[in-house]
C-alpha positions in Angstrom: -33.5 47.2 -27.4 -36.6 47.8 -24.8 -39.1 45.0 -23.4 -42.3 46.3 -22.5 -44.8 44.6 -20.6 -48.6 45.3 -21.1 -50.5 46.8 -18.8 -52.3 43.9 -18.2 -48.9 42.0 -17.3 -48.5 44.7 -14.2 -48.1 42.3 -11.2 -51.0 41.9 -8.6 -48.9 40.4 -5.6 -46.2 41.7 -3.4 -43.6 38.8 -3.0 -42.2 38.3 0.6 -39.2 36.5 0.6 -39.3 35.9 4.1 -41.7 33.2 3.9 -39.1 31.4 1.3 -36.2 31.5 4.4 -34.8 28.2 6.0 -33.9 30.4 8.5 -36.1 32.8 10.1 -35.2 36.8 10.6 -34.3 37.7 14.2 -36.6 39.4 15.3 -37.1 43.3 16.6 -36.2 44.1 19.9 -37.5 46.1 22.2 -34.5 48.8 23.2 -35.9 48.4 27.2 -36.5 44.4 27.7 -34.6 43.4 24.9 -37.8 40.8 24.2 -39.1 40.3 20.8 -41.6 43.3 20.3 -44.9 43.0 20.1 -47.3 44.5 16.3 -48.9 46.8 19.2 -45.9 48.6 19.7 -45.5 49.7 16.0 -49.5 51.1 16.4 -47.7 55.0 17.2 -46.2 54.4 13.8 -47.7 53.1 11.4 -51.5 51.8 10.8 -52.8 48.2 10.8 -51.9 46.9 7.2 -48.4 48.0 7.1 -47.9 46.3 10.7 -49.1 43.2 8.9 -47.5 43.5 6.5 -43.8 43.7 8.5 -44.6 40.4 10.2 -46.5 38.4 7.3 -45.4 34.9 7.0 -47.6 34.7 3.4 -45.7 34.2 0.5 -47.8 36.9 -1.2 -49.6 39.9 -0.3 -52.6 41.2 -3.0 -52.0 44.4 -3.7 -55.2 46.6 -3.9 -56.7 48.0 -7.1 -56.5 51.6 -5.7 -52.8 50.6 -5.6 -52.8 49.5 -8.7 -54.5 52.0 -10.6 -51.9 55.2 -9.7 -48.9 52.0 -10.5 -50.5 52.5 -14.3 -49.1 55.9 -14.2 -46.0 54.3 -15.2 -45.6 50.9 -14.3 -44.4 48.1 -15.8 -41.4 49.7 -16.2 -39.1 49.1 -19.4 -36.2 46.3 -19.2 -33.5 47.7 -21.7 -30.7 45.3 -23.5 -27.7 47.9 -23.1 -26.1 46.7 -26.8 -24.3 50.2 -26.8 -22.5 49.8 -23.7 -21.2 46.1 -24.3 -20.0 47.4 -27.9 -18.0 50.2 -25.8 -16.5 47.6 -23.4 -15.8 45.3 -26.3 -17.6 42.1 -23.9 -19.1 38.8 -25.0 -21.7 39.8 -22.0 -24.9 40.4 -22.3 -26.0 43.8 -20.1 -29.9 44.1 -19.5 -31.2 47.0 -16.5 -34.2 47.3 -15.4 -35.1 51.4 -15.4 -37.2 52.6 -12.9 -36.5 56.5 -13.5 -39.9 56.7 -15.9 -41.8 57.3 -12.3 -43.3 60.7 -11.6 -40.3 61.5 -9.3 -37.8 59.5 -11.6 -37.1 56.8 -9.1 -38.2 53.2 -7.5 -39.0 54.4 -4.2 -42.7 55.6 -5.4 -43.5 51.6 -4.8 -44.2 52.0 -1.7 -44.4 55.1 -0.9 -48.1 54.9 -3.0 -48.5 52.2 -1.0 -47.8 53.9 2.6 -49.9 56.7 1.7 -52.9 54.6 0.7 -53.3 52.5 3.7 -52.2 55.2 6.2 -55.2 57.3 4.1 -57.7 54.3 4.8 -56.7 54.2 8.6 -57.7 58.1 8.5 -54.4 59.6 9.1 -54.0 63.2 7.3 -50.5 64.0 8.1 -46.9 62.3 7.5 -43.5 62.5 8.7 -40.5 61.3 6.9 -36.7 61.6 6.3 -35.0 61.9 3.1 -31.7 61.6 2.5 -30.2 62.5 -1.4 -34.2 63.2 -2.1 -35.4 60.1 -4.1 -37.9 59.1 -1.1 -38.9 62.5 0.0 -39.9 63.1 -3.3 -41.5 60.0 -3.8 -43.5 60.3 -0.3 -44.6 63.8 -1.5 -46.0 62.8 -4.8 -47.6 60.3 -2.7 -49.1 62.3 -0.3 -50.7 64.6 -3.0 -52.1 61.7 -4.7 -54.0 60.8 -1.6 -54.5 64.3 0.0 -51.9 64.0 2.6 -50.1 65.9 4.8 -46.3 65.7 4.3 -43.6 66.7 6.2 -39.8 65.7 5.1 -36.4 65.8 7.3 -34.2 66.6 4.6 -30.2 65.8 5.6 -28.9 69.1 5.5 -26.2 68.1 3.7 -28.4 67.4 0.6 -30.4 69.9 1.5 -27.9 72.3 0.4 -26.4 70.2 -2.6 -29.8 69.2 -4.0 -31.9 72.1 -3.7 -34.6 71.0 -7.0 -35.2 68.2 -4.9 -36.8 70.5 -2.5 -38.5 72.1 -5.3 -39.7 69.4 -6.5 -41.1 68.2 -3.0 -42.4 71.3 -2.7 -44.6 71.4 -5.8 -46.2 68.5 -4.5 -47.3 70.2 -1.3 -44.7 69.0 1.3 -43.3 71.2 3.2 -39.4 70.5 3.4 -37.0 71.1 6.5 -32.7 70.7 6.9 -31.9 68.4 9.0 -30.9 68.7 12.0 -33.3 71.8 12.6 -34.5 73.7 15.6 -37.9 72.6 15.3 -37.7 69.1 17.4 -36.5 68.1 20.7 -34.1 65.3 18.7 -32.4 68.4 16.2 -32.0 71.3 19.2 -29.9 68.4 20.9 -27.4 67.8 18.0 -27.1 71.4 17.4 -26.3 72.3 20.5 -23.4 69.7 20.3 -22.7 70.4 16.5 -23.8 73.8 15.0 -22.7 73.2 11.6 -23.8 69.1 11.7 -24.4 68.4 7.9 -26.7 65.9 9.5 -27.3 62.0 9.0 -30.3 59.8 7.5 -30.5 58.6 11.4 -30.6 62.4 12.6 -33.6 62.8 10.4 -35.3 60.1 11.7 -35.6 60.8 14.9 -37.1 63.9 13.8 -39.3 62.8 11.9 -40.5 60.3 14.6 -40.7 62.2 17.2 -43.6 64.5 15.4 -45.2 61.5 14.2 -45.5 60.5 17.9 -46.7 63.8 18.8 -50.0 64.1 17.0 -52.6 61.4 16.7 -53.3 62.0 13.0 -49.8 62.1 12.1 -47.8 59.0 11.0 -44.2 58.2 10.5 -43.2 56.6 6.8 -39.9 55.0 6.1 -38.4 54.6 2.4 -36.2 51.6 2.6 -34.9 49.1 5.6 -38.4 47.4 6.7 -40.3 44.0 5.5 -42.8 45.9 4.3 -41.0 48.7 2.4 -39.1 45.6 0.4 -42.0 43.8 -0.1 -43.4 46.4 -1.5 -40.5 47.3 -4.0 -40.8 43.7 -5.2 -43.1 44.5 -8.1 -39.6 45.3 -10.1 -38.3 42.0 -10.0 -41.7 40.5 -10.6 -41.7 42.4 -14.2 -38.2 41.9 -14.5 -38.5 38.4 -14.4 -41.2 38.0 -17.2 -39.1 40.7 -19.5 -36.2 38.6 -19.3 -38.5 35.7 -20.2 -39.6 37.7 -23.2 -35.8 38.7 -24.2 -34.6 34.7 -24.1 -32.2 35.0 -21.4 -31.9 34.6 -17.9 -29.2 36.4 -15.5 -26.1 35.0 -14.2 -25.7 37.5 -12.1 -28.3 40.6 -10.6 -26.9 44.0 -9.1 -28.1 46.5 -7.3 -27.3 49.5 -5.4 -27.8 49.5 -1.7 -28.2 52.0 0.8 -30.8 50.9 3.1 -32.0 48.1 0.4 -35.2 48.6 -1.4 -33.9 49.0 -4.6 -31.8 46.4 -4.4 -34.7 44.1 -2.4 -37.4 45.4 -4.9 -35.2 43.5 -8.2 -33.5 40.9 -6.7 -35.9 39.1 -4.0 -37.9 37.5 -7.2 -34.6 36.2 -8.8 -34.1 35.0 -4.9 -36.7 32.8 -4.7 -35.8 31.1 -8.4 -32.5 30.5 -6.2 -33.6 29.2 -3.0 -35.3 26.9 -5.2 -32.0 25.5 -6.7 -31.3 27.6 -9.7 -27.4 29.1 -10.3 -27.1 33.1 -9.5 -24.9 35.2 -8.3 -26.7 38.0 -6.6 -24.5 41.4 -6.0 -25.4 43.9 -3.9 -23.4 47.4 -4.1 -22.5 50.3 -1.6 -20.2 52.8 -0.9 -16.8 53.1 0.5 -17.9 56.1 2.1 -21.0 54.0 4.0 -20.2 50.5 3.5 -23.0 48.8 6.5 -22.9 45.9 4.4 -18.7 45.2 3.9 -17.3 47.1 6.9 -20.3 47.2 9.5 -20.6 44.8 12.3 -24.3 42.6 12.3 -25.3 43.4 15.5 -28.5 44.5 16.9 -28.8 48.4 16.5 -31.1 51.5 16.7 -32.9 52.9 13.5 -32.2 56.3 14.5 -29.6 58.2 16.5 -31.8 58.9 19.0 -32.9 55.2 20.1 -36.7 55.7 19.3 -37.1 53.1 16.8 -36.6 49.1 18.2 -33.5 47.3 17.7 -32.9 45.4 14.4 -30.1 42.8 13.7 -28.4 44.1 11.0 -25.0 45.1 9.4 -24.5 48.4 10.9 -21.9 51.2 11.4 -23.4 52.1 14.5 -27.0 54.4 14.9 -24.4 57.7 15.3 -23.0 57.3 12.2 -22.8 60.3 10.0 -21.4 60.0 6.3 -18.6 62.0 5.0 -19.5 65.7 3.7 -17.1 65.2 0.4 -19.4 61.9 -0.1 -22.1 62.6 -3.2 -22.9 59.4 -4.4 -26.3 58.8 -1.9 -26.9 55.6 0.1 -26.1 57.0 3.4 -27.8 54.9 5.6 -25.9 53.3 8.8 -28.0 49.9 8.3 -28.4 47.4 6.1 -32.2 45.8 5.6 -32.5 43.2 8.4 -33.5 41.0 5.7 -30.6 42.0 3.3 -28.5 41.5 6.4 -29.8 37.8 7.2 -29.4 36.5 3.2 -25.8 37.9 3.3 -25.1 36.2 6.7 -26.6 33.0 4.8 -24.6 33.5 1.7 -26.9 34.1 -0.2 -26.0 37.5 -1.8 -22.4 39.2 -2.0 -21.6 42.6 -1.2 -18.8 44.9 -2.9 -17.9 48.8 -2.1 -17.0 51.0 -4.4 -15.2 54.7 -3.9 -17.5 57.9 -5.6 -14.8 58.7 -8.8 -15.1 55.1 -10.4 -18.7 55.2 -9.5 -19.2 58.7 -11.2 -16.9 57.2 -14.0 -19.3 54.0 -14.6 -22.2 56.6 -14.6 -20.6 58.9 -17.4 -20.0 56.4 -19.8 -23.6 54.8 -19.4 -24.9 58.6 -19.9 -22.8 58.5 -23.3 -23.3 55.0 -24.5 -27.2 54.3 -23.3 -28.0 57.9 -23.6 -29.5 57.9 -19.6 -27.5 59.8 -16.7 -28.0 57.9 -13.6 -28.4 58.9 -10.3 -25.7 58.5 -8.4 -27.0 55.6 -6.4 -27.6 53.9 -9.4 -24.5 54.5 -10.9 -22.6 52.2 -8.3 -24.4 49.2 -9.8 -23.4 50.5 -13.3 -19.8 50.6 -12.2 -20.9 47.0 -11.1 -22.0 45.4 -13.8 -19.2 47.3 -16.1 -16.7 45.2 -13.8 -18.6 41.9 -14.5 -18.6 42.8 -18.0 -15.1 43.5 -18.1 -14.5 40.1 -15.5 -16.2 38.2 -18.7 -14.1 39.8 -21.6 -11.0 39.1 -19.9 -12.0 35.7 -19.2 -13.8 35.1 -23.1 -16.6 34.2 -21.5 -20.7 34.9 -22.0 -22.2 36.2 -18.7 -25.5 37.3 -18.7 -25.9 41.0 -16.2 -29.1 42.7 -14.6 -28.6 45.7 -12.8 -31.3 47.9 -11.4 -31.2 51.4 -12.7 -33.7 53.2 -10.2 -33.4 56.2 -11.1 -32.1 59.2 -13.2 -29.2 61.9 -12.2 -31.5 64.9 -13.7 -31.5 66.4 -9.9 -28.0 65.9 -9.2 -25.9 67.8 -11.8 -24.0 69.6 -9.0 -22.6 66.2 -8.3 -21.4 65.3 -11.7 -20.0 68.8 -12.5 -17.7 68.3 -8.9 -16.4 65.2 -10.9 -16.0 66.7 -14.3 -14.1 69.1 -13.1 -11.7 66.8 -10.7 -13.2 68.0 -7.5 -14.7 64.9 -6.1 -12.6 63.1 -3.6 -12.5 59.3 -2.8 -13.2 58.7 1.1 -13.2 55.0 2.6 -14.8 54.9 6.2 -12.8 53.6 8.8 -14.7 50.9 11.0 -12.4 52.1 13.8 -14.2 55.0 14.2 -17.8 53.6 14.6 -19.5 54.3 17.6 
């Protein structure tokens, strides 16, 4: 069972939850003074609007029509009731997701990245930078960029690089031109491959690439996938449409999961459902990671670096520490060191929970919603399908109805290799050791 919104239902405002806050975010510091940073500082960055956008106090941001009109590709996006896998679990719950793999690179993070490309465009920039880590955003950014007639180059970890090479391929049909991570070509790689010739590379090693040729150029700008105001804000038209599909299904969640690496997928769903429960309304709001990178469960909120080089300013937020680099054996994605400063405050406020799970039940959860919904799901978004199974299975053994929304965002097509190293028994469990943190 699908709900479909018109076209005409497609949202027209960004929601920032920020503005909803008791407590305000701490803010960015700068890595010399330690002072709150000034919007000017951002300028070598990113242009005007998205500057705004990171330090809006408005409750909602318009989103322009040129914005709108490439969202029409394929947004709204479908909300699905998953019948098939509560009659596999045998569970008086009630299982909706909301899928955002129907996008042109079969994930959310085209939300903003759209978004990034049109305002950088209008500023007059013709070149950007980013980092990708399992692919999801490099793709997205490169779709993007062709859209608008950008420039694109992506820092690809080299890890994935080598696991998910259609990813490249499919960031390469859209004209961006693709590079492992750490390379030879910045000051930032030479320096880790001089300590580390076979470094398999890190989301924060990649960023600091991709900064420092942002910085270089004047028409060049850097774009970031997750982590920042506006990236969330931006993702937040999920939740908006979610909200009025689960309006036309009758229900309304108990509890909302989502996968979290840096948080936008997990911003873009659950920040609407936030605001129904700052407002007073009872949720449960569950945000899933894991073992192998767990920021949000094992990291210490601190103030931290974006990137292992110290270019970016320092955030408060759950981190493992800006020299973190993820397990080789992991393959499930969200390899990010930090959590969201936002995602960060609302869990230091109690206001979402956070769980971890090792890869093989994650892969698990992902192979029996391929064989009972009919979708494979990236790996990402398998960890809040193992999730929302466990809350399902919570309310069976309880004999209770719970009503579950989980954000799909996105579709495994691109990693096979991963899925055949767990059918076959090869994929190994790894927990990350806080001890070890830098």
């Amino acid at each position: 069972m699908k709900f479909i919104l018109p076209e005409r239902e497609l949202p027209k405002k960004w929601y920032n939850l920020g503005a909803d806050l008791a407590k305000p975010l701490p803010p960015p510091l700068h890595p010399a003074t330690r002072e709150p940073i000034t919007p000017d500082l951002l300028e070598p960055m990113f242009p005007a609007p998205l500057i705004e956008q990171e330090v809006t106090t408005e409750k909602y941001v318009p989103i322009p029509d040129e914005i709108l009109d490439v969202y029409r590709l394929w947004r709204p996006t479908p909300l699905f009731r998953a019948r098939r896998l509560e009659e596999a679990l045998k569970t008086p719950a009630r299982i909706y997701y909301k899928y955002e793999g129907v996008s042109p690179p079969g994930s959310h993070k085209p939300n903003t990245a759209i978004a990034q490309a049109y305002y950088n465009k209008q500023a007059g920039i013709k070149h950007l930078t980013t980092e990708t880590g399992a692919g999801q955003w490099g793709s997205a950014l490169s779709f993007a960029c062709n859209v608008f007639g950008l420039e694109c180059t992506v820092y690809m970890v080299k890890i994935s690089y080598e696991q998910k090479p259609y990813r490249k391929s499919l960031m390469q049909t859209w004209g961006a031109k693709v590079i492992p991570s750490p390379s030879p070509t910045t000051k930032a790689g030479r320096a880790i491959l001089e300590k580390d010739p076979d470094s398999l590379g890190s989301l924060g090693i990649a960023i600091s690439e991709a900064l420092e040729v942002a910085m270089e150029r004047d028409d060049t700008r850097y774009s970031l996938g997750s982590v920042l105001n506006h990236v969330l804000l931006h993702q937040t038209v999920v939740g908006e449409e979610a909200l009025k599909q689960m309006e036309m299904a009758g229900d309304y969640p108990d509890v909302v999961v989502g996968c979290f690496g840096g948080g936008s997928n997990f911003a873009g769903l659950s920040f609407p459902f936030l605001r129904d429960k700052i407002a007073g309304r009872e949720l449960r709001v569950l945000a899933v990671e894991p073992t192998a990178c767990p920021s949000l469960t094992r990291g210490k909120y601190d103030y931290d670096f974006g990137d292992i080089s110290g270019m970016t300013p320092l955030l408060k937020m759950y981190t493992l520490g800006h020299k973190f680099v993820p397990a080789g054996i992991h393959a499930g994605g969200l390899r990010y060191h930090g959590a969201a400063p936002l995602a960060s405050h609302l869990l230091g406020e109690g206001l979402i929970e956070a769980k971890a799970y090792p890869q093989n039940p994650v892969f698990e959860a992902g192979v029996l919603f391929a064989r009972t919904e009919g979708i494979l799901p990236a790996p990402e978004a398998a960890h809040a399908v193992r999730a929302a199974v466990d809350e399902a299975l919570q309310a069976k053994e309880e004999g209770k109805e719970k009503v579950i929304l989980f954000g799909l965002s996105g579709h495994g097509f691109f990693d096979l290799a991963a899925y055949d190293e767990y059918l076959e028994g090869n994929l190994r469990d790894y927990t990350y050791e806080p001890q070890t943190a830098d």
